[in-house]
C-alpha positions as CSV (number, residue, x, y, z in Angstrom):
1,X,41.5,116.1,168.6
2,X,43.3,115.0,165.5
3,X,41.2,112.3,163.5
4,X,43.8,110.2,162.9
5,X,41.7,107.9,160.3
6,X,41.7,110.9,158.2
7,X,45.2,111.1,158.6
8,X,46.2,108.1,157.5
9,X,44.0,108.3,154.7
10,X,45.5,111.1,153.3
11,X,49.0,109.2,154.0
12,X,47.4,106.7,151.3
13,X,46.2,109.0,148.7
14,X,49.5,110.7,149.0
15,X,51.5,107.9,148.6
16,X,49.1,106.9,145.8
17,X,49.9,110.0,144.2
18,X,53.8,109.7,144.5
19,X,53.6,106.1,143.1
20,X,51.1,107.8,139.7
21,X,54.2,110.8,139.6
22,X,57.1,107.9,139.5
23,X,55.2,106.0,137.4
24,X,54.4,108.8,134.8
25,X,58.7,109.6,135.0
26,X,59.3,106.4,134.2
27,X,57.1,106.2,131.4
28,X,58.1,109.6,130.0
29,X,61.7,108.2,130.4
30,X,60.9,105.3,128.8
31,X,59.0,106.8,125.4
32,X,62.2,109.6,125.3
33,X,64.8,106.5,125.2
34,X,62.8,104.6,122.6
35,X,62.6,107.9,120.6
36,X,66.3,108.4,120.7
37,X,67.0,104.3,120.1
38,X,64.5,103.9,116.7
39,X,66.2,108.0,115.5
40,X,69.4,106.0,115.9
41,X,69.1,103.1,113.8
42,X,67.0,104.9,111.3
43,X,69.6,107.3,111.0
44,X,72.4,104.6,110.4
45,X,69.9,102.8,108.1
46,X,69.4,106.0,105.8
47,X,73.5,106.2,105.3
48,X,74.1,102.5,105.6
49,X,71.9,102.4,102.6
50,X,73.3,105.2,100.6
51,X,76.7,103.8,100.4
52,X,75.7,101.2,98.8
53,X,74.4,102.7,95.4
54,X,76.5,101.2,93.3
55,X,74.8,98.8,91.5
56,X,76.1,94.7,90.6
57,X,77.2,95.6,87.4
58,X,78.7,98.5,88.7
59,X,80.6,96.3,91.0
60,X,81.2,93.7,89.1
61,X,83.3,95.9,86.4
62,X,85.3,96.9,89.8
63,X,85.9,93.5,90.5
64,X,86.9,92.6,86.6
65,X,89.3,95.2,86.9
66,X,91.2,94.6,90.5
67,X,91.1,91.0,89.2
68,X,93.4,92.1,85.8
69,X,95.6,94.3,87.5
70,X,96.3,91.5,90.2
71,X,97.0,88.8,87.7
72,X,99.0,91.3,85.8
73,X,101.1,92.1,89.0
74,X,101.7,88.5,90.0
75,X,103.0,87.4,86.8
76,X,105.1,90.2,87.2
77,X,103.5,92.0,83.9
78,X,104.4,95.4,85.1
79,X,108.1,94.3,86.0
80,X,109.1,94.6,82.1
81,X,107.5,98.5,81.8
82,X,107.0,97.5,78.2
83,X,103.9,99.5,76.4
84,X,103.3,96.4,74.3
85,X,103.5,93.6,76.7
86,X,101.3,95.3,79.4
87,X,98.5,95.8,77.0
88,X,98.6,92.6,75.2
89,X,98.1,91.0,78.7
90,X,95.8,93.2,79.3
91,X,93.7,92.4,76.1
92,X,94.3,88.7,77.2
93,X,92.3,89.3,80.6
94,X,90.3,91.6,79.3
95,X,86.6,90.2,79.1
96,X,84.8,90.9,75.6
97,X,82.0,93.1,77.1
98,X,84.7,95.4,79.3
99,X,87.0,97.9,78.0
100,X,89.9,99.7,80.5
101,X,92.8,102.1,80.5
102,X,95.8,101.3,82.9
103,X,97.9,103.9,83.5
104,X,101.1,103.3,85.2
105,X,103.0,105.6,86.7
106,X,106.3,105.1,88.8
107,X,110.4,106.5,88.9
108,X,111.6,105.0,85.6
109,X,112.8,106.2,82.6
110,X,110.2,105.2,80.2
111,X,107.9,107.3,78.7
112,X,108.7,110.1,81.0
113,X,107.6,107.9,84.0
114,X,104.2,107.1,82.7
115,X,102.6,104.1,80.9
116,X,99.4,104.2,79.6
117,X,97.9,101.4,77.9
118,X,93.7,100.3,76.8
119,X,91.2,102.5,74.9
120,X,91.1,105.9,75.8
121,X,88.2,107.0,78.3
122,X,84.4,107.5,77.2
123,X,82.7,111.0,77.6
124,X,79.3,109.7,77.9
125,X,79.5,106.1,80.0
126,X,79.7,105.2,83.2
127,X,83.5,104.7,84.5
128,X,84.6,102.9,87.2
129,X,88.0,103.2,88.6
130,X,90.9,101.8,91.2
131,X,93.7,102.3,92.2
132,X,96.8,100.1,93.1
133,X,100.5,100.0,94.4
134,X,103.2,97.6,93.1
135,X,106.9,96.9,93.6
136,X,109.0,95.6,90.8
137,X,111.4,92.8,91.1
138,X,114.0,96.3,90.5
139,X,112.7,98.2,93.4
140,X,110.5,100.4,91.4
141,X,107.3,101.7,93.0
142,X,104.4,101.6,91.0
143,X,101.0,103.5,91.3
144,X,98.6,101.6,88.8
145,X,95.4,103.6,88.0
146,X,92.7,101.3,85.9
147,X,89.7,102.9,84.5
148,X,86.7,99.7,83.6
149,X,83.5,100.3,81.4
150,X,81.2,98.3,79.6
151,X,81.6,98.1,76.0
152,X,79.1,100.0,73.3
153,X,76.5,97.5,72.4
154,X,77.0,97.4,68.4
């Protein structure tokens, strides 16, 4: 004869058992997700941070610059492809702790199809460059190249 008190309480230690297994799983599914979630973001937070290294002033000399050569190209400096008149803009825009080199190059006759205008480009200092495309009122294309440093400290 079959005790079947005993069996059922082996039906309850066994179910207690399955219940511990899918509870340990779930666990163990939860840790591995976390794991994978907090390697992401700390992965995207170790390059997020490491392009942005350059510094304000570094930026801000980016932003002097992009801001010359746009005012240059919508008072259509770069329309006359005159040496002179470029670079005394230039010098106009140009703040007194910046110095830059724009060099202008395009299909036109001039100078071999390259302008360049500013001080010439420091061994030793930090340089920060851009580029940018402009179309004269003549239907010349023109690739403008600026190069922006700060000036010596005399």
């Amino acid at each position: 004869m079959i005790n079947k008190n005993k069996i059922g309480k082996n039906r309850i230690y066994k179910n207690r058992i399955d219940k511990n297994k899918k509870g340990f799983i779930f666990t163990l599914d939860l840790i591995v997700g976390m794991v994978v979630i907090f390697s992401v973001i700390f992965v995207s937070l170790f390059f997020v941070s490491r392009g942005s290294e350059i510094g304000i002033s570094e930026h801000h000399l980016l932003r002097v610059g992009s801001d010359i050569i746009s005012i240059m190209d919508e008072e259509k400096v770069f329309d006359s492809l005159d040496h002179l008149t470029i670079e005394d803009k230039m010098r106009e825009l140009l703040p007194a702790n910046s110095e830059m080199l724009i060099r202008v190059e395009g299909n036109f006759s001039t100078a071999n199809g390259t302008i360049e205008v500013g001080d010439d480009l420091p061994q030793q200092r930090f340089t920060i460059s851009g580029k940018r495309v402009a179309l004269t009122d003549d239907d010349i294309y023109l690739k403008i190249t600026y190069f922006v440093w700060a000036r010596k400290q005399e």
